[in-house]
C-alpha positions as CSV (number, residue, x, y, z in Angstrom):
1,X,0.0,0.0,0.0
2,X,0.9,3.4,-0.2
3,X,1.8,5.4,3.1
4,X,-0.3,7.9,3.3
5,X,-3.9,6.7,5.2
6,X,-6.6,8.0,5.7
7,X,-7.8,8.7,9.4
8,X,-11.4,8.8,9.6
9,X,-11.3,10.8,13.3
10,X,-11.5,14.3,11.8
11,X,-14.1,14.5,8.9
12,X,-16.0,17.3,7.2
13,X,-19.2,17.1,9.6
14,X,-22.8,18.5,9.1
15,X,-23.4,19.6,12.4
16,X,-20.3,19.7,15.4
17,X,-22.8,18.7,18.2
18,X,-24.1,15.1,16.7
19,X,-20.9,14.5,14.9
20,X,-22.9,14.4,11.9
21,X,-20.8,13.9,8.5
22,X,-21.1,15.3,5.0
23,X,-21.3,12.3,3.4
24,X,-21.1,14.5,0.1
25,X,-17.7,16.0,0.9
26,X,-16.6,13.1,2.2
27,X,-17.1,11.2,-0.8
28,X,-15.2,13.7,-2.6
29,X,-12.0,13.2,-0.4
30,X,-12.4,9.6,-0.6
31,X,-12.8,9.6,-4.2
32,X,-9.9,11.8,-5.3
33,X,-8.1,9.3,-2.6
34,X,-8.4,6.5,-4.4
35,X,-8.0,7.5,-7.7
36,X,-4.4,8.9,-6.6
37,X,-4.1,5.2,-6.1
38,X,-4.2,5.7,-2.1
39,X,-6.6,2.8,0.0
40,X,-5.7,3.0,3.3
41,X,-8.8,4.0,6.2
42,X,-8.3,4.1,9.6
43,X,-11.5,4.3,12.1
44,X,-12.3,3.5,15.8
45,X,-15.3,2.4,17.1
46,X,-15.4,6.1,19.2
47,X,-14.9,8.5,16.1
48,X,-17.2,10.8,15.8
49,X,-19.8,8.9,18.2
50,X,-20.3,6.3,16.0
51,X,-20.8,8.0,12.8
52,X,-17.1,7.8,11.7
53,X,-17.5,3.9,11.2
54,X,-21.2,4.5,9.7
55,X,-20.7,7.2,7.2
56,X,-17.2,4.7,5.9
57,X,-20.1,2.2,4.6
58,X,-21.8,4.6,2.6
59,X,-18.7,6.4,1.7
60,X,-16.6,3.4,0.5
61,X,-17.7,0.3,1.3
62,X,-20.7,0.2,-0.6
63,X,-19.0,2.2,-3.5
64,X,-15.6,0.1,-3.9
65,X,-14.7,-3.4,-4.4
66,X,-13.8,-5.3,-1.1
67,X,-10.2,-5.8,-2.0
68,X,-9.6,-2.5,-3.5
69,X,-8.6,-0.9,0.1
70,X,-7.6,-1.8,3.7
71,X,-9.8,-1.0,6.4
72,X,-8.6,-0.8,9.7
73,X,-10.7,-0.2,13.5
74,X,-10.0,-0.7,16.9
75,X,-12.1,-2.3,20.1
76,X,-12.2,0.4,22.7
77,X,-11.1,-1.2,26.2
78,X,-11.4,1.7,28.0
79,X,-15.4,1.3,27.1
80,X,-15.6,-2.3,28.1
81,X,-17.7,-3.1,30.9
82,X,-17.7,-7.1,31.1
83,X,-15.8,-9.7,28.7
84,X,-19.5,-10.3,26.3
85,X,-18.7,-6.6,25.6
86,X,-15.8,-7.1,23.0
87,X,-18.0,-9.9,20.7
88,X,-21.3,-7.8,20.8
89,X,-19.0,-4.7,20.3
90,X,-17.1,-6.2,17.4
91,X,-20.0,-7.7,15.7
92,X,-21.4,-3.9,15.6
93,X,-18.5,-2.6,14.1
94,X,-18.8,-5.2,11.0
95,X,-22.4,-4.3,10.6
96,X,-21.7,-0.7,11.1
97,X,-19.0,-0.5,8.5
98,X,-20.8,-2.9,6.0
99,X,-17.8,-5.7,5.8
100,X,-16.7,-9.3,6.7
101,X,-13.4,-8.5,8.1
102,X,-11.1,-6.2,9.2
103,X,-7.6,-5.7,7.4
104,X,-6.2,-4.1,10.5
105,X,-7.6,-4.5,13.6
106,X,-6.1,-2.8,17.2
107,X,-7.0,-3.0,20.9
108,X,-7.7,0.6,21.7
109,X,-5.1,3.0,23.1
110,X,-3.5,0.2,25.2
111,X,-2.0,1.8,27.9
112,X,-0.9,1.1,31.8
113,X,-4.6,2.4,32.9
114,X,-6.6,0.1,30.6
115,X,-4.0,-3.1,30.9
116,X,-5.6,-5.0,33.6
117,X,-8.6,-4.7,31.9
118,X,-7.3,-6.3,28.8
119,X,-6.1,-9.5,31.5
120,X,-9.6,-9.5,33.0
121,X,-11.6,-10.2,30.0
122,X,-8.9,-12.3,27.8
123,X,-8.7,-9.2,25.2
124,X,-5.5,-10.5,23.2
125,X,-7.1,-14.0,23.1
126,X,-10.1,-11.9,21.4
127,X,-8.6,-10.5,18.5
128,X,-6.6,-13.4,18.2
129,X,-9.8,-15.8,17.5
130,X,-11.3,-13.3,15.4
131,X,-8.1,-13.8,13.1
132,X,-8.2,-17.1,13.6
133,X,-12.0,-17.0,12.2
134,X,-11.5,-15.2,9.3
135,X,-12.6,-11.6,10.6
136,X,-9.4,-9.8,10.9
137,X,-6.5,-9.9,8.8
138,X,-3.7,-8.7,11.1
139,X,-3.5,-7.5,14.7
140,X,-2.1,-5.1,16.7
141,X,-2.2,-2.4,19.2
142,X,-2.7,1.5,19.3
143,X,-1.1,3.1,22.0
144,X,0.0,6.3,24.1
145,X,2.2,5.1,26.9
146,X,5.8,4.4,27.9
147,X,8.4,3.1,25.8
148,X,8.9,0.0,28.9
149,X,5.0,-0.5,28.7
150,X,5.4,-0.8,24.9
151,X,8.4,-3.2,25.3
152,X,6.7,-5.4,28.3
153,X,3.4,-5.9,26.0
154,X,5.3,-6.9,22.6
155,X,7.6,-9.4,24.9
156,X,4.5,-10.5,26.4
157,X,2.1,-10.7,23.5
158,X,4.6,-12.0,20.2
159,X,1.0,-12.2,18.3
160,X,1.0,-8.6,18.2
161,X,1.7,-7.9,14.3
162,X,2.0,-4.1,14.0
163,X,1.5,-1.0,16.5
164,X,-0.1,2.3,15.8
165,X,2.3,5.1,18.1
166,X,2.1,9.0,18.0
167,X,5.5,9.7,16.1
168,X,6.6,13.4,14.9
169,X,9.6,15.4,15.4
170,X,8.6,17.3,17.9
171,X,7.5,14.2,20.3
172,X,10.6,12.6,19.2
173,X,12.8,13.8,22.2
174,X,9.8,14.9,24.6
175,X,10.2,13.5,28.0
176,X,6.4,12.1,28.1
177,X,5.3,11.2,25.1
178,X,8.6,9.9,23.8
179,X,8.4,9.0,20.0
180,X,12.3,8.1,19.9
181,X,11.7,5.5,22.6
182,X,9.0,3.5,21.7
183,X,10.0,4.1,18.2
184,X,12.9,1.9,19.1
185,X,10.8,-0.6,21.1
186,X,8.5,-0.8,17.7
187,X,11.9,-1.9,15.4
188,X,13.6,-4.2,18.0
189,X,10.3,-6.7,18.0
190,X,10.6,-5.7,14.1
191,X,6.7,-4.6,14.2
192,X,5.5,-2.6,11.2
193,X,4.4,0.6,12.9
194,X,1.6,3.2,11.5
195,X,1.9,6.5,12.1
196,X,-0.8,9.1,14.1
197,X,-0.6,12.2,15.2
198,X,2.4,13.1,12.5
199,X,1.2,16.9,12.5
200,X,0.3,16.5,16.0
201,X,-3.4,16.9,15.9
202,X,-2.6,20.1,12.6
203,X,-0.6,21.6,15.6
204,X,2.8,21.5,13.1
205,X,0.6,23.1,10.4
206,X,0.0,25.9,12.5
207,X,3.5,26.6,14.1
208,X,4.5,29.5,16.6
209,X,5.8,32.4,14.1
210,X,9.4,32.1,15.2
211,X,9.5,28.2,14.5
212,X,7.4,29.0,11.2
213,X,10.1,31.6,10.5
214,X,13.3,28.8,11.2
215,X,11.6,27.1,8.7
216,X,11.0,29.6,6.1
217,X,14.6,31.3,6.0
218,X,15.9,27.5,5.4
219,X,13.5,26.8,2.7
220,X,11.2,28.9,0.9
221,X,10.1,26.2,-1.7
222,X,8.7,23.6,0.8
223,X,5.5,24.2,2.7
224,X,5.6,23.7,6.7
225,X,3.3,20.5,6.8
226,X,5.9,18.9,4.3
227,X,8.5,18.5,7.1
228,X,7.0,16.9,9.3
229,X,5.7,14.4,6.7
230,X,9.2,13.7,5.3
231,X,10.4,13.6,8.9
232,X,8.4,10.5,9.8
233,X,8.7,8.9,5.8
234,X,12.6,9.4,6.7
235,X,12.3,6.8,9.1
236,X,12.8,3.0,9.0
237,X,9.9,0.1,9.4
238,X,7.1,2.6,8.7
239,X,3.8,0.8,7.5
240,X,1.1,3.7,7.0
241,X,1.3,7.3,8.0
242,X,-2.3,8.7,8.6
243,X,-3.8,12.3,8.3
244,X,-6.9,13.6,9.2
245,X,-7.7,15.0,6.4
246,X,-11.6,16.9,5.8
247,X,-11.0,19.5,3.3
248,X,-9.6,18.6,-0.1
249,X,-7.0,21.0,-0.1
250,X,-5.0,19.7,2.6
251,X,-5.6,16.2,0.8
252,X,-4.1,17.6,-2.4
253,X,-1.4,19.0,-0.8
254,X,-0.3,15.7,1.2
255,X,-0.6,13.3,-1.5
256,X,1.4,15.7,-3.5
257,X,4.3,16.1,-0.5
258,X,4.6,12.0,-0.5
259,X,4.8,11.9,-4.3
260,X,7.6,14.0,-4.1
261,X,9.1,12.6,-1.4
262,X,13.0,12.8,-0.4
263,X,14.8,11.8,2.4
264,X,16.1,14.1,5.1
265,X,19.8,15.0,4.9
266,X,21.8,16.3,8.4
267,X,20.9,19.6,7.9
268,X,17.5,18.9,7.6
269,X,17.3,17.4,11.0
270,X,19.7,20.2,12.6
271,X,17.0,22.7,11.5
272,X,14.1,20.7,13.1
273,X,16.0,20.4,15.9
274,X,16.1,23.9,16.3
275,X,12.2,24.3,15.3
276,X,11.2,21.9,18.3
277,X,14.2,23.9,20.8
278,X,12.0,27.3,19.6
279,X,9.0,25.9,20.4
280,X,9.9,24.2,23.5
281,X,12.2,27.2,25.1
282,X,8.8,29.5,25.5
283,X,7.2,27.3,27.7
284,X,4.9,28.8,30.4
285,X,5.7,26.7,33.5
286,X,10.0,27.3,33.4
287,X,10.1,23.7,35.1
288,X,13.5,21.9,34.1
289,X,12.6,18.2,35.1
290,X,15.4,18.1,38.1
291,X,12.4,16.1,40.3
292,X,13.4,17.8,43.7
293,X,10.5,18.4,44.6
294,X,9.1,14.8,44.1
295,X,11.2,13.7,46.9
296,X,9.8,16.4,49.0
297,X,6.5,15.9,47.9
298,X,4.1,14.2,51.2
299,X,1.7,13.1,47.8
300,X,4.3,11.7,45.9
301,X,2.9,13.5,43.0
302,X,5.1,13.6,39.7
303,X,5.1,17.3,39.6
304,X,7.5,17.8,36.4
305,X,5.3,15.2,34.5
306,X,2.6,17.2,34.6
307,X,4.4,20.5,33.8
308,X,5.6,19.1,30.8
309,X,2.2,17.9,29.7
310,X,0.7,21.3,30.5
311,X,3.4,23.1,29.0
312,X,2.6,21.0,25.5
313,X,-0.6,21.5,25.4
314,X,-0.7,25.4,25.8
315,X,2.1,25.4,23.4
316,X,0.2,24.0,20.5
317,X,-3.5,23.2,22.0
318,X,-3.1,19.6,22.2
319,X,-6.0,18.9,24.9
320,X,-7.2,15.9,23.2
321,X,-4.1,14.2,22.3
322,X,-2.0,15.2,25.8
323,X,-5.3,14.3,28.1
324,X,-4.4,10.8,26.9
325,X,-1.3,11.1,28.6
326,X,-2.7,12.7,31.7
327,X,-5.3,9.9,31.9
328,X,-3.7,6.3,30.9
329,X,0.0,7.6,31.7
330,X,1.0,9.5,34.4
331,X,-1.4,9.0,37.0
332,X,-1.8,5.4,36.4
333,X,-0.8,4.9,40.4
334,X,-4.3,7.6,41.2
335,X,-1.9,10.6,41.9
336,X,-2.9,13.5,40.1
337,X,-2.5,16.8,40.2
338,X,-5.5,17.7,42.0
339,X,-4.0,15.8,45.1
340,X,-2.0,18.1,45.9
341,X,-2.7,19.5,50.1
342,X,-0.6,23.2,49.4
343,X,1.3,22.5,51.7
344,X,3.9,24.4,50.1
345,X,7.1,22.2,50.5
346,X,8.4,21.5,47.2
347,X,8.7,25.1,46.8
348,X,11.4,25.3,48.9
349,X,13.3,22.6,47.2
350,X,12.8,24.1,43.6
351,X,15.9,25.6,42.3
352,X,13.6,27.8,39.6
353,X,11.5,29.2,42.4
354,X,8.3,27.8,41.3
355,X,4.8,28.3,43.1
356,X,4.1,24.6,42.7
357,X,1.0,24.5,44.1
358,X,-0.6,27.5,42.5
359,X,1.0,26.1,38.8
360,X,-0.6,22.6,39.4
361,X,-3.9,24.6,39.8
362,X,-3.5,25.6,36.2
363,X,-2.8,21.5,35.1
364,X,-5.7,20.6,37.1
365,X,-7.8,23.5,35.1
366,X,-7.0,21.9,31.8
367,X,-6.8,18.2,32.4
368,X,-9.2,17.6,35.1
């Protein structure tokens, strides 16, 4: 297939309250898709309450041949109440979606939060009897977690054929989210990894002026989205890249950055290096990671965690995709921001002077 896929979480919609989608526009987008030879789809269960894996039926199911694309979903664990939930659940999403099987088929943002779960009802054993049966085609995982979650699951589960991560360059180094890690994790199992969140929910199609301006006084000739696509197509063991794409410029312009695709040299990585240093120098909370104050902290809250989270999401508005992290990541062990008593004794272990207790007032604001 060709990498660039279609993700079906972010379509043109009819009305923003019910999800609704413009089944007319989207059929536009899909067509124009398709003809550029591109078959890749990527949906959830979740999307768009529903209407994400509907409106694919009309769209393209019902319009295309069976094997002309690959369709991929996911089972939402975080949604499951008892073990029945996953069959009844699955069945729905072949009937919503109008097909057989799935090409690609994921457990749902697998993370240290939702593991247990996963035990409890026997969710690996799932999937893999739905392959076994003819309804999937290959399994895997999607996932926003640590790079030593990512390793512990693909050592414990070898079944697992292919993982879905949030890779870009300006994750690639970031001290929570850490695309370089479980990049790594991904090629030492040698699992075929797709690609979300390569523009970071649009956020590196909308830079800060002074990174948009590193970029513009090193090349004129190449639009902003286009580096961070040829970032991630640089890379090694890359199955699919998706993009949420719902207006058919933006689709136009993507197909026409991989068809031109060429491989980033040294200097090209030196500048994005500096892009993701602009960005990340004018953070609001001026926390440097040193973890005094965790020692010092009578909640054992991981106060520079949750800096860093907050810091990335009022950097580049990335509530959506960083409240994953918040949720299924850091306070997997129930200690969140909002535990914090003010009792004011990690200030005095801070070497930047922070008011820790009134900054984790602002996390708890945004994530809570």
């Amino acid at each position: 297939m060709k990498k660039l896929g279609f993700g079906l979480m972010r379509l043109p919609l009819i009305d923003e309250k019910s999800k609704e989608v413009n089944i007319e526009k989207f059929k536009e987008l899909v067509d124009y898709y398709m003809s550029k030879g591109y078959n890749y789809f990527d949906t959830a269960h979740t999307y768009l309450n529903g209407n994400s894996e509907k409106s694919i039926k009309e769209v393209l199911v019902s319009r295309y041949p069976r094997d002309s694309f690959y369709l991929a979903s996911k089972l939402p664990i975080f949604n499951l109440e008892k073990e029945e939930d996953m069959e009844k659940i699955f069945n729905e999403q072949l009937d919503r979606c109008g097909v057989k099987y799935f090409d690609y088929y994921m457990l749902h943002n697998l993370s240290t939060k939702h593991y247990q779960k996963c035990i409890n009802f026997n969710a690996f054993n799932f999937i893999e009897k739905m392959k076994n049966e003819g309804k999937i085609k290959h399994i895997g995982i999607s996932c926003h977690d640590s790079p030593d979650f990512l390793d512990e699951i693909l050592e414990q589960h070898p079944e697992i054929e292919f993982v879905q991560l949030q890779i870009n360059y300006l994750d690639w180094n970031d001290k929570i989210i850490q695309s370089k890690g479980i990049y790594e994790v991904s090629c030492k199992y040698n699992k075929p990894i797709i690609i979300m969140e390569g523009l970071k929910g649009g956020a590196l199609a909308n830079l800060p002026e002074k990174a948009k301006n590193i970029i513009q006084e090193y090349d004129r000739d190449n639009s902003i989205v286009s580096w961070s696509f040829r970032y991630n197509l640089s890379l090694n063991n890359i199955l699919v890249i998706l993009s949420g794409m719902n207006k058919m410029e933006d689709l136009i312009e993507n197909i026409n950055i991989f068809e031109s695709f060429s491989p980033l040299n040294k200097n090209d990585y030196s500048m994005l290096n500096k892009v993701s240093k602009s960005i990340t120098d004018d953070i609001e909370i001026k926390c440097t990671g040193c973890e005094y104050c965790i020692n010092h902290c009578s909640q054992l809250i991981d106060i520079p965690k949750f800096f860093n989270l907050y810091n990335s999401q009022k950097l580049l508005d990335q509530s959506h995709s960083i409240g994953m992290y918040y949720r299924n990541y850091i306070t997997k062990n129930n200690k969140k921001a909002s535990d914090c008593i003010k009792c004011g004794k990690c200030i005095d272990y801070c070497p930047q002077k922070i008011n820790i207790p009134k900054e984790l007032e602002k996390v708890v604001k945004v994530f809570e």
